[in-house]
C-alpha positions in Angstrom: 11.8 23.2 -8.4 13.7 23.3 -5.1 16.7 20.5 -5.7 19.0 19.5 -3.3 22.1 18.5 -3.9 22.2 15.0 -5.2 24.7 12.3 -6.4 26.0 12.6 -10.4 23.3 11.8 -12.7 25.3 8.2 -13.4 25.4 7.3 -9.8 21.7 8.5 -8.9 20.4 6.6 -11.7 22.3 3.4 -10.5 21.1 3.9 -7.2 17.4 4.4 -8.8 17.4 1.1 -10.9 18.7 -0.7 -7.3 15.7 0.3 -5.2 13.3 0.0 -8.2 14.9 -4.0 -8.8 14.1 -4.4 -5.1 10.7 -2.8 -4.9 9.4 -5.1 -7.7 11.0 -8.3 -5.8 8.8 -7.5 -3.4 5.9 -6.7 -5.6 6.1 -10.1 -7.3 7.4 -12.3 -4.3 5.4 -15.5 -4.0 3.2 -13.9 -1.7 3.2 -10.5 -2.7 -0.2 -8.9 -3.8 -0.1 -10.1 -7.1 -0.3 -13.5 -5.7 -3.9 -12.6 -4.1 -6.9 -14.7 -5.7 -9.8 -13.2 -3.7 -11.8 -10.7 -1.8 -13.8 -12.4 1.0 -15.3 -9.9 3.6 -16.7 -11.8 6.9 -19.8 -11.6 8.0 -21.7 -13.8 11.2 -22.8 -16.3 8.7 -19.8 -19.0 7.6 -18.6 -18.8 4.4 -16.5 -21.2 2.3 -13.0 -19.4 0.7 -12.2 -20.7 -2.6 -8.9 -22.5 -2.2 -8.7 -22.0 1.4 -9.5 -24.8 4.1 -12.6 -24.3 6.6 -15.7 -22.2 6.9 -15.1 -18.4 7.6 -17.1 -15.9 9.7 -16.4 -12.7 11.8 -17.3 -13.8 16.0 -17.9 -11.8 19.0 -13.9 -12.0 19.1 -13.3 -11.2 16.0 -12.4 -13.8 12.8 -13.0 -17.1 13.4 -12.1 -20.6 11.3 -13.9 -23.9 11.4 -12.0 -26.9 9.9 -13.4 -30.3 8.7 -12.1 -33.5 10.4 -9.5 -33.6 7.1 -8.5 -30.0 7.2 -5.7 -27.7 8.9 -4.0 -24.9 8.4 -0.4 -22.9 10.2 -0.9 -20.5 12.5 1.9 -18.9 14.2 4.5 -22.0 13.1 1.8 -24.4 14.6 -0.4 -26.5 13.5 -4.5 -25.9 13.7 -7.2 -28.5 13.8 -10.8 -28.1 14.5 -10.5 -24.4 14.6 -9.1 -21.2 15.5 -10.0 -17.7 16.8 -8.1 -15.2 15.3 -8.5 -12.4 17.9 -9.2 -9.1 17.1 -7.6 -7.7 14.2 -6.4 -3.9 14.7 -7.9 -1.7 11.6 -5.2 -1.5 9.1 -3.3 -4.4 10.4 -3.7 -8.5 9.5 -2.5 -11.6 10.9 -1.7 -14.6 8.1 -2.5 -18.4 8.3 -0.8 -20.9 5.5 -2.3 -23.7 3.8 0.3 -25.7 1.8 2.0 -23.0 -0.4 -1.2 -20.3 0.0 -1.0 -17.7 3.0 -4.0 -16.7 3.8 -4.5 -12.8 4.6 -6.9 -12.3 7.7 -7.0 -8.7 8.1 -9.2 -5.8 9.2 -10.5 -2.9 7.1 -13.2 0.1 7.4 -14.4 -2.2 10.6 -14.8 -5.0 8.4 -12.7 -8.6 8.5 -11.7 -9.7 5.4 -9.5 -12.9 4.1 -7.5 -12.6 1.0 -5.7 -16.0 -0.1 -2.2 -15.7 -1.5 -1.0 -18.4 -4.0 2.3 -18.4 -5.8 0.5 -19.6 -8.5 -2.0 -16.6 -9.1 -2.6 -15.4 -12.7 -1.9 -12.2 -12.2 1.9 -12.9 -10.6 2.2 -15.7 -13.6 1.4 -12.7 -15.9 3.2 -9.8 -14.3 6.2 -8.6 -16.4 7.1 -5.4 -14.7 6.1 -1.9 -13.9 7.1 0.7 -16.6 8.6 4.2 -15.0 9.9 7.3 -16.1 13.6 7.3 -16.4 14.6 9.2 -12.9 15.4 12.3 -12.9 17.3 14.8 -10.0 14.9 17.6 -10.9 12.3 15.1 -9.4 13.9 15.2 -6.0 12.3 18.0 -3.9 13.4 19.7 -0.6 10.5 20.5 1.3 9.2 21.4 4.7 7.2 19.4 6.9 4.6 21.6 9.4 3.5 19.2 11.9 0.2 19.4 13.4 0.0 20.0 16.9 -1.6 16.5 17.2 -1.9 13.8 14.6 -5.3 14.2 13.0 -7.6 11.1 12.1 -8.3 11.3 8.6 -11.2 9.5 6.5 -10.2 8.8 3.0 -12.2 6.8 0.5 -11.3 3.5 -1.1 -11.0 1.6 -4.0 -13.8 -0.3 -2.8 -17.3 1.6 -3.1 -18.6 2.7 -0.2 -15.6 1.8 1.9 -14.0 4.4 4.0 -10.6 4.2 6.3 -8.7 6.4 8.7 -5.6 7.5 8.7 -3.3 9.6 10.9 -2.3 12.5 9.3 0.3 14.3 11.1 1.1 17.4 9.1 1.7 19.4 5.9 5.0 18.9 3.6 5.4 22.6 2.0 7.4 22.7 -1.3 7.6 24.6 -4.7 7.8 23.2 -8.5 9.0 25.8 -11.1 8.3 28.4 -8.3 4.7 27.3 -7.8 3.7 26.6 -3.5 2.4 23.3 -3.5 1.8 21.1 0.0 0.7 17.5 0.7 -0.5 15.8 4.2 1.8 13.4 5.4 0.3 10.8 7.1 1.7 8.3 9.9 3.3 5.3 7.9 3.6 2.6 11.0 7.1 3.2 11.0 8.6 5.9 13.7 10.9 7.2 10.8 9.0 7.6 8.0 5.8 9.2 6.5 3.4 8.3 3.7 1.9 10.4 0.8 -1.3 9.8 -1.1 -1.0 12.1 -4.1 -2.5 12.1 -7.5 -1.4 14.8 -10.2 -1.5 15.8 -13.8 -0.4 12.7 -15.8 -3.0 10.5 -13.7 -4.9 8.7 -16.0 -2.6 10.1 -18.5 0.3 7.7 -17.7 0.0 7.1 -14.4 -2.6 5.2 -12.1 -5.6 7.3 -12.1 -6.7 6.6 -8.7 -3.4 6.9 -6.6 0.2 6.8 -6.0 1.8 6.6 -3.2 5.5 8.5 -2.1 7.7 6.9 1.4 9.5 10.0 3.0 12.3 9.5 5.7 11.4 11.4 9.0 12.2 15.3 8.8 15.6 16.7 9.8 15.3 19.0 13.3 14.4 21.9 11.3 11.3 20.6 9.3 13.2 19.5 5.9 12.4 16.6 4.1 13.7 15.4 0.8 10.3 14.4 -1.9 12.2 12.0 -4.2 9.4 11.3 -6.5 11.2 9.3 -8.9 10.5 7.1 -6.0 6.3 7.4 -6.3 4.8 3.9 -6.7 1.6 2.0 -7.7 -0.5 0.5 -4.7 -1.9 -3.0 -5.2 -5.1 -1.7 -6.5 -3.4 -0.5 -9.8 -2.6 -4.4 -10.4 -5.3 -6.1 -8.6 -9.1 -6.1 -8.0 -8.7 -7.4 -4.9 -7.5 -4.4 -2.9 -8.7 -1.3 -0.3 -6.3 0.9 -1.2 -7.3 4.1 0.2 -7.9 7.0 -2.3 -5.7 10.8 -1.7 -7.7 13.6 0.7 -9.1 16.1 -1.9 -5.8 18.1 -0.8 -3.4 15.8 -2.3 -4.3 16.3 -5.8 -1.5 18.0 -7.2 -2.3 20.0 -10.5 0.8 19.5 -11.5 2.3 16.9 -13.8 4.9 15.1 -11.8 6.6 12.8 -14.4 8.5 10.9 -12.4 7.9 7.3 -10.4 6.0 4.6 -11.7 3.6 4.4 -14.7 0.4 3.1 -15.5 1.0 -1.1 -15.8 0.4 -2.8 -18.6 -2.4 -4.1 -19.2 
């Protein structure tokens, strides 16, 4: 492997358990993704959400709510009765409404609208007791090279969800070796201007990690193309907690036939 320097093991451990505390904060916030109850794609045709005020549909405009004379919801710090238009919704992007202590998830994916209801109270948060990882490891952190393509690339991926397909914006190979062995991932745009995203299965997938994905955050390449692949850092998307996701699934590319032990492991259950 190609390591670069790194703190003592004592230290980089410390710092390890640190992020991974705050990663599953977020993971089981009160309105994290383990606190979604539901799937509901719009369609023209109103549809009741369980849990959630008003009828639901997709309009010329985009989503669209319908509230009885005894409902309302929050939108944007004010309150809604009668109804609301949501506007469109970019694809990849979502807007929230709240309903008491439920946000409700109004979002756009593979051209479809889609509301997803988040309640503190979900079973799957109540039940959640953590995500198992291996212990890190410095070997685990990579220095590779990213090789930008001359322009970022829409990319269709598949989904969790059969027959659903998304686009993403890959913009360029990260080369690296393990045990002397090329190996190279696409890097795609992470809606953040310093930072990329990887989509990467490997050896222990299904094995002891999430057979369908995991995911890896790098920080933006140095002038000359370096980038540092800390995969102790590699985590679980939604889908490997919840039914309710559209996580996209890795390009053929991105399956490493490797085992990288490091990062997060299958959940529990």
């Amino acid at each position: 492997m190609s390591v670069p320097d790194t703190p003592t093991d004592g230290a980089f451990a410390e710092e390890w358990r640190s992020w991974h505390a705050g990663h599953e904060a977020v993971r089981a916030g009160e309105h994290g993704f383990l606190s979604i109850t539901g799937m509901y794609w719009l369609t023209a045709e109103p549809q009741r959400v369980a849990g959630v005020p008003g009828e639901w549909w997709t309009g010329p405009a985009g989503p669209e709510v319908r509230l009885a004379a005894d409902e309302e919801l929050t939108v944007d710090g004010a309150v809604v009765r009668g109804g609301h238009a949501f506007g469109d919704v970019p694809e990849g992007a979502g807007v929230a409404a709240v309903a008491g202590d439920v946000v409700v998830e109004v979002a756009r994916r593979g051209g479809s609208d889609v509301v997803r209801p988040r309640d503190p109270a979900a079973p799957v948060r109540a039940a959640y007791r953590g995500t198992p990882a291996y212990a890190p490891d410095p070997r685990w952190r990579l220095t590779g090279r990213f090789v930008p393509f001359d322009q970022p690339r829409p990319t269709t991926v598949g989904s969790v969800v059969e027959g659903l397909e998304l686009v993403h914006e890959a913009r360029g190979r990260i080369e690296f070796t393990v045990d002397g062995r090329p190996l190279a991932l696409t890097a795609f745009d992470d809606g953040a201007p310093d930072r990329l995203l990887v989509l990467f299965t490997d050896a222990t997938s299904g094995v002891t990690t999430y057979p369908a994905n995991r995911q890896l955050e790098v920080a933006e390449p140095a002038a000359d193309g370096t980038v540092t692949l800390d995969f102790n850092r590699a985590t679980n998307l939604p889908c490997a907690y919840t039914a309710f996701a559209t996580c996209p699934l890795p390009p053929p590319e991105n399956r490493l036939p490797v085992a990288v032990e490091a990062g997060e492991q299958q959940p529990v259950g």
